[in-house]
C-alpha positions, -999 to +999 in steps of 0.1 A: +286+508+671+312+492+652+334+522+651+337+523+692+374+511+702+370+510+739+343+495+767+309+514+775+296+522+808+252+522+807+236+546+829+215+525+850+195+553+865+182+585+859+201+603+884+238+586+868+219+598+833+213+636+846+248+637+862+268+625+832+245+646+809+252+674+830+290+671+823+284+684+781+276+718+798+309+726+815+322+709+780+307+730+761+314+765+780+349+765+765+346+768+728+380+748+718+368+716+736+327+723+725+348+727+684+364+694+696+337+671+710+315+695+687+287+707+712+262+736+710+237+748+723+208+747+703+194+780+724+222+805+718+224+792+678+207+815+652+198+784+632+189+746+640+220+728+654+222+698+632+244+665+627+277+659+630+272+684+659+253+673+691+227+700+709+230+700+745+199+715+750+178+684+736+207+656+744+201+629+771+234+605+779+225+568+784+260+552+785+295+571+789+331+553+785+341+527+808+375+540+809+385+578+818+392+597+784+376+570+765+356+598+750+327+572+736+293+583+744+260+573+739+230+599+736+193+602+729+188+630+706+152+651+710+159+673+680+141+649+661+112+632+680+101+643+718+088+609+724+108+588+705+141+605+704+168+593+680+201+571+692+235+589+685+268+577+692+306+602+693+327+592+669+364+600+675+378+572+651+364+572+617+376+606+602+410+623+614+398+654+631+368+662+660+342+640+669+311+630+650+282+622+663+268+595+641+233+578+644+233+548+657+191+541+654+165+569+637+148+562+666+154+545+709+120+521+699+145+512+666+168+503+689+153+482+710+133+463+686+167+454+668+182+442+700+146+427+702+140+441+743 
């Protein structure tokens, strides 16, 4: 993710994975910081929640910043695959303005073939 500034931290088990992911709910019951790390919840929208926004509801973390208020985040998205869920990355840098999340593979078995695992 060419675009990240600052150190990532990978969840190394599922329990570190649940707690972090666990954190975009208390995030996201404030709407100003949900409009600024752009978070919904897929189950209270009346239509599909789709990029640049993330839905909580079908989000996993797998890596979190390094560094407190990093703000870099890596995700696997189930909106678009329940077995093979797409990679997305936050994106605080490229555009003035909230975060974007931005794909980083169409798909986790992408990924891993490209960093040939």
């Amino acid at each position: 993710m060419p675009w990240f500034e600052d150190p990532l931290d990978f969840l190394t088990s599922i329990e570190a994975m649940a707690r972090e992911s666990r954190s975009l709910d208390s995030l996201s019951e404030d709407d100003a910081t949900a409009q600024v790390f752009r978070l919904a919840r897929g189950s209270e929208q009346p239509g599909p929640v789709d990029l640049p926004w993330l839905d909580i509801d079908k989000a996993f973390l797998v890596a979190v910043n390094e560094r407190a208020g990093d703000d870099v985040v890596v995700a696997l998205d189930y909106r678009t695959d329940p077995t093979d869920p797409r990679v997305l990355a936050s994106d605080f840098w490229t555009q003035p303005g909230p975060c974007s999340w931005r794909e980083v593979a169409p798909t986790f078995s992408a990924l891993v073939a490209a960093f040939d695992l």
